[in-house]
Each structure stands twice: as structure tokens, then as C-alpha cells.
N, C-alpha and C positions, 0 to 999 in steps of 0.2 A: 217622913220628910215633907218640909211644906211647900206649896205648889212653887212655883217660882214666876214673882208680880215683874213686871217689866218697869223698868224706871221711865224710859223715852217711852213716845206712840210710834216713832219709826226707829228699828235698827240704826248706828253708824254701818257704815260700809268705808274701808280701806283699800290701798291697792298699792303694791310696789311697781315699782318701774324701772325704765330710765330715763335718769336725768338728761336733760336736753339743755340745761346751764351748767352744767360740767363739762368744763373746756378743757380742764387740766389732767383730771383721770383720779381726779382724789377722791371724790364722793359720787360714783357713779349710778347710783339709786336713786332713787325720790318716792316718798312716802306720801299719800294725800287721802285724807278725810271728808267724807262726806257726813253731813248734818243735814237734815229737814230742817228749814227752815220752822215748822209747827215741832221740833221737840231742843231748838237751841236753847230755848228758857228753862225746859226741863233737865237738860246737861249741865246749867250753870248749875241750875238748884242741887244736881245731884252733886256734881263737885265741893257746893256748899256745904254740903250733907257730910261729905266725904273725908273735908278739913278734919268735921269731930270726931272721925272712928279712931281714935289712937292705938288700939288693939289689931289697925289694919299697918299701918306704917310700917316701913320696911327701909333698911338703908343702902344708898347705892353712889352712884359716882357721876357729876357733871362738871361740863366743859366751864372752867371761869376764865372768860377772855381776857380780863384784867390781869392775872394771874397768870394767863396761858398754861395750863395747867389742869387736871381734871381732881377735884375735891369733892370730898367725902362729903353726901347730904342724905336728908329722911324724907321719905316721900310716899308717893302711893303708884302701887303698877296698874292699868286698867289694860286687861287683855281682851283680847279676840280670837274667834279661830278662821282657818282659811284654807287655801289650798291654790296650787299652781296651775295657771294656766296659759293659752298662749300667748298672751301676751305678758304676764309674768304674774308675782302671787297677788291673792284678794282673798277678800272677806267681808266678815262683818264682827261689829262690840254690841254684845247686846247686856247690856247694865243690869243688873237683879239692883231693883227697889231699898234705898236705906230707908226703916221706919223713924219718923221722926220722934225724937228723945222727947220733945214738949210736945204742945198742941198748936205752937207755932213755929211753924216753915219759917226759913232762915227769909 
């Protein structure tokens, strides 16, 4: 198995919550990402990266507000793991490295 190259220089980190602009009780969670500022160039890039893997695409379902209605699209999942704690769950995404297809970076 080959080693596993890190795409960023710092991990993302995640955390669930609660939301505190939830007045109504409809979306009582909040989700919020953290990024170094030293690896946001390398999360574009990898995302850029990410567009060409077509072998990775996967199809799933979003909100179109125009529409109001939730419809059928292809996309890509980028996971993390984590675990519960007291103040509620977190984590981190730590990105395995896409090799570039040419010899030039998108």
C-alpha cells in the first residue's frame, strides 16, 4: 500500500454545534470549517485537482431554491473523522494528495 502524501500542510478541522441564528428550531446545528490560512491555496488546488477525477463522482441530492425543491446532482464527498465531545462533535479532513495527470498544476 503507498504511504499516504498529505495534500494540505495543516489538517481542516470541523465542529458541530449549536446554532445561535436559529430562532425558529429548523436548523438547530451549525457546521464551521477551519482552514490555515498557509494551506487555503492548497485546498483550491486540490479541489481543482479534484473537478478531473471523474472515477471519483458520486450522485447525490441539493437544495435548489429557485425550485424549492431538492434535485438530483454529481458531485464529490470529501470526508473527515471525529468524535463527540462536550461541547458537541469535531474533527478533522485530512485530504490524501491527487497526483497530477500533466506536469502542470491546474
Amino acid at each position: 500500500m503507498a504511504d499516504f502524501v498529505p495534500a494540505l500542510t495543516h489538517q481542516i478541522k470541523w465542529s458541530v454545534g449549536e446554532n445561535r441564528f436559529d430562532t425558529e428550531g429548523k436548523q438547530p446545528k451549525q457546521l464551521s470549517l477551519f482552514v490555515t490560512k498557509q494551506s487555503i491555496l492548497e485546498l483550491a488546488l486540490y479541489l481543482q485537482k479534484l473537478a478531473g477525477e471523474s472515477d471519483r463522482v458520486k450522485p447525490g441530492k441539493v437544495w435548489d431554491f429557485a425550485k424549492k425543491e431538492e434535485v438530483d446532482v454529481e458531485g464529490f464527498y470529501i470526508n473527515g473523522k471525529g468524535q463527540t465531545g462536550q461541547y458537541g462533535d469535531f474533527g478533522s479532513i485530512n485530504l490524501q494528495q491527487i497526483p497530477s495527470k500533466t506536469n502542470v498544476d491546474f
